[in-house]
N, C-alpha and C positions, 0 to 999 in steps of 0.2 A: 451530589447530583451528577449524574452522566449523561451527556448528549446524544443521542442518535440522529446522523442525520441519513434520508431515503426520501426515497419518491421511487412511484410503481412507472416512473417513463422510464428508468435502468432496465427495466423489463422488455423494451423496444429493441433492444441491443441485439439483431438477430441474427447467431448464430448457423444455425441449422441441424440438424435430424445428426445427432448424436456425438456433437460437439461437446468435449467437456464444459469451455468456459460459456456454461449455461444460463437463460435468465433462471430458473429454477433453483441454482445456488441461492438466489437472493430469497429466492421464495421459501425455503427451508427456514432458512435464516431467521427469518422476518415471522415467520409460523413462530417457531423454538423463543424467541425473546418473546414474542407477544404473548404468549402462552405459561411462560416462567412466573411464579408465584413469588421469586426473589427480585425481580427485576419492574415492578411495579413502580418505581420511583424513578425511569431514564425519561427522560424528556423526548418526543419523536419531532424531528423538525423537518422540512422542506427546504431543496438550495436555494439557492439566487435562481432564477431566471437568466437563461442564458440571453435575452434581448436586451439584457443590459450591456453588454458587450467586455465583459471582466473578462471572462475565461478566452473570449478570443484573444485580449488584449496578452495576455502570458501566453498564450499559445503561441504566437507571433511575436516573441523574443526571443523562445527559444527550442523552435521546431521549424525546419527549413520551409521557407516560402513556396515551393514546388511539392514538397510533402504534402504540407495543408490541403492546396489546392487539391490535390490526388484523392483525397481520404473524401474532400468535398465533393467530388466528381462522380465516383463511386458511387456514394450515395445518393447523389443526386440523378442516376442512370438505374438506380434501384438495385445497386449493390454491386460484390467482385471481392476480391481477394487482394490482399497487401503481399504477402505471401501464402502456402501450404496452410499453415495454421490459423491463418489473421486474417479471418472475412471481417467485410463491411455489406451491412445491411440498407437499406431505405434510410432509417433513421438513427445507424450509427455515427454519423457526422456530429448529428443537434444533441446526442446521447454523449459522447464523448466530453462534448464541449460542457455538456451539464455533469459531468462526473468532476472535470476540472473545478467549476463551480462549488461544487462540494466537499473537493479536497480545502479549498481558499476559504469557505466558512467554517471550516474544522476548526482552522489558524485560532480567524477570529474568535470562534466560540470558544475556543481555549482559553484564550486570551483575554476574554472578556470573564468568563466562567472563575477560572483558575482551575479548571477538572479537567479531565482528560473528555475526548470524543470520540465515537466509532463513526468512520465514514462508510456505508454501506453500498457502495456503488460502483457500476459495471460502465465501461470494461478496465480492466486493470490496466496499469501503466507503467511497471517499473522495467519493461524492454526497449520499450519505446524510446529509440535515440532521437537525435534534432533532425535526420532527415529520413528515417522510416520505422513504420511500426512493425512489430514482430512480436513471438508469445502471445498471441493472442490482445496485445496491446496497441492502443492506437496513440493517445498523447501521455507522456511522460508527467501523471499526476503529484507524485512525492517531491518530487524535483520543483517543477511549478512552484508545488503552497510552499518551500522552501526557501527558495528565491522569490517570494511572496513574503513572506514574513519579516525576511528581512528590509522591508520597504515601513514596516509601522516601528514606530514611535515606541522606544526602549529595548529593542529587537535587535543584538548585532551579533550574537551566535547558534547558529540551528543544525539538531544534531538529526541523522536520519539512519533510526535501525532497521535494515532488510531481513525477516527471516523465514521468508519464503525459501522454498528449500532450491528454486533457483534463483543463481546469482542476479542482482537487479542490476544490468549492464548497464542499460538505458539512465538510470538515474545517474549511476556514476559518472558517465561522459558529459553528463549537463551541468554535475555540481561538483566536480575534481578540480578544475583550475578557481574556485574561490576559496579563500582561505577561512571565511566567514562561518564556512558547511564543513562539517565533519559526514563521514558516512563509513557505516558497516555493515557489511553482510557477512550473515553466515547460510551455508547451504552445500549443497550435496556436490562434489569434485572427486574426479570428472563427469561433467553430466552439462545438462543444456543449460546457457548458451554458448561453454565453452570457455567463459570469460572468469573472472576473480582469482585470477592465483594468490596466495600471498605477497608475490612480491610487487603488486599493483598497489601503488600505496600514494598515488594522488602527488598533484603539484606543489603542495606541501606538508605530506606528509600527513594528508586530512583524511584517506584511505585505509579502512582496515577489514582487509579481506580475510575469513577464515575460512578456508576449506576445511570439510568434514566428510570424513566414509559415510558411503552407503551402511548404514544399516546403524547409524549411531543413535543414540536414546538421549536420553533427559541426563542421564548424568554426565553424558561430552558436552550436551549441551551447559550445562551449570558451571562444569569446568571454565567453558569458555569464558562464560559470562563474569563469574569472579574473581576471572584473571584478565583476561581482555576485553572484554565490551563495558564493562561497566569502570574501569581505569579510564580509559579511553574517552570514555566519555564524561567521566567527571572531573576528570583535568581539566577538559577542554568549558566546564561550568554553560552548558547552553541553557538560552534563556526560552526555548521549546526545543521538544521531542519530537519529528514524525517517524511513525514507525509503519512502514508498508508491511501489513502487516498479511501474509500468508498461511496459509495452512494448510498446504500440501506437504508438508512432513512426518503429517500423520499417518500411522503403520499402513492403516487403511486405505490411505489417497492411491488410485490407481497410475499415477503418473512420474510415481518415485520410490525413494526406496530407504526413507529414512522410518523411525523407530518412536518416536512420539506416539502422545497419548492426548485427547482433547486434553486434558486434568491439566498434563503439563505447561497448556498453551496461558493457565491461569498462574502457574509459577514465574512464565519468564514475563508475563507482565509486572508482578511483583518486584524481580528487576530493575525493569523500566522506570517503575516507585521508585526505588530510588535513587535513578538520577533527577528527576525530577514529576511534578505533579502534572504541571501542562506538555499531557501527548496529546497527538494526534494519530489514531488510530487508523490507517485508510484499508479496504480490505484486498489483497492481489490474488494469490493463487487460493487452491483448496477445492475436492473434485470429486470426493465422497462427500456427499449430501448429510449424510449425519452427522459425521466427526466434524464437517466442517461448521454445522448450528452449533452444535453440541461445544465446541472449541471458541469458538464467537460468544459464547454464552459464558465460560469459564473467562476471558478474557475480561467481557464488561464484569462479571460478578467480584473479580478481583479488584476492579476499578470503584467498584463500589464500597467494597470490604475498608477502602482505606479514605473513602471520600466523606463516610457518616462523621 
């Protein structure tokens, strides 16, 4: 069994008049899985409530105090800009906080489950440093349920795959100096946000950044995978997987210029099998509306293929 979790308030998340990071991604999405004939047995659940106060409580360890307030303020003036790319709407603030929320019952539902989960929720987070958001990101969700996990009971190693085709800067600054977190990205170099060379390789060594060409396919991809990322992380034996999981390196994504195919987005979870059973699935880039249900769909089917 595979969890999904969603709620149509990610849909509040407003962008505007022809912004990629759209609520409409979600809505393809969420059409494409409901509508699937294979996919009949995911579970659809709802987050936590942000009034209980979890997701601000992580928010406020480790996203700067003047930050918060800002993103609060915004929204509470009926919106503005973090930067060029990174509007805040009316109810991007309480949207946010519930995305968090979501990313942190992944954990649990993992964890609880023993199956992997797909988080389906806006806005993405993996730019998102401690004191500003940027990419279209507001709080730094992967990082959170990471430094999240590690607080429950049997939980003392958590591994975090990026493979959004850009580099996930944000997460890395918030979980490089714990020795606990492992992280990898792999993604398109040079390209936005400029950050991941390989020789960025964390305060101990818990970093592992692969740059890849424009225009790379499934088989640099696999390369990497069964020589670096899946070494990498099976050494390090984590007792969960979050995998920010993007999809802008499809041929098709208007935003990049890598060489994927949805199909392949179902291999490299297979991957993911085997380092371990409990992922956590969260969803960040991906900007073509088809490839990106369509790649979401291959993702949980593969999670299923090994969960019966």
């Amino acid at each position: 069994m595979v969890s999904i979790i969603f709620t149509e308030e990610f849909l509040e998340h407003k962008t505007g008049l022809y912004h990629p990071e759209c609520p409409e991604r979600l809505v393809s999405i969420v059409n494409r899985l409901r509508q699937s004939p294979s996919l009949k047995q995911v579970r659809w659940l709802k987050p936590t409530p942000i009034e209980t106060g979890r997701a601000q409580t992580w928010v406020n360890k480790f996203h700067d105090a003047d930050y918060i307030r800002t993103v609060a303020q915004l929204a509470k003036r009926g919106g503005g800009r973090i930067d060029l790319d990174t509007p805040v709407s009316a109810k991007s603030y309480e949207v946010a906080l519930l995305a968090v929320n979501a990313w942190l019952d992944g954990v649990d539902q993992v964890l609880q489950a023993g199956n992997p989960c797909f988080v389906l929720a806006r806005p993405p987070g993996h730019h998102a440093t401690r004191n500003t958001g940027m990419g279209f990101c507001l709080f730094s969700n992967a990082a959170l349920a990471a430094h999240y996990a590690l607080t429950l009971p049997g939980i003392s190693r958590v591994a975090i795959l990026d493979w959004d085709v850009h580099h996930g800067n944000g997460t890395q600054e918030i979980v490089q100096t714990n020795p606990h977190i492992r992280f990898c990205s792999l993604h398109q170099y040079p390209f936005y946000p400029g950050t991941g060379s390989a020789q960025e390789t964390g305060m101990y060594h818990n970093v592992l950044n692969i740059p890849l060409k424009a225009g790379s396919s499934i088989r640099e991809y696999e390369d990497c995978f069964q020589k670096q990322v899946i070494p990498f992380f099976q050494e390090f034996a984590p007792d969960i997987l979050i995998v920010s999981a993007g999809y802008d390196a499809n041929f098709a994504d208007p935003l990049a210029g890598m060489c994927l195919f949805p199909a392949d987005f179902g291999l490299l979870t297979r991957y993911c099998l085997q380092i371990t059973r409990r992922i956590v699935f969260g969803l960040e880039g991906g900007y073509d509306l088809e490839a990106l249900a369509e790649s979401v769909e291959y993702t949980i089917l593969s999670c299923l293929s090994v969960s019966q």
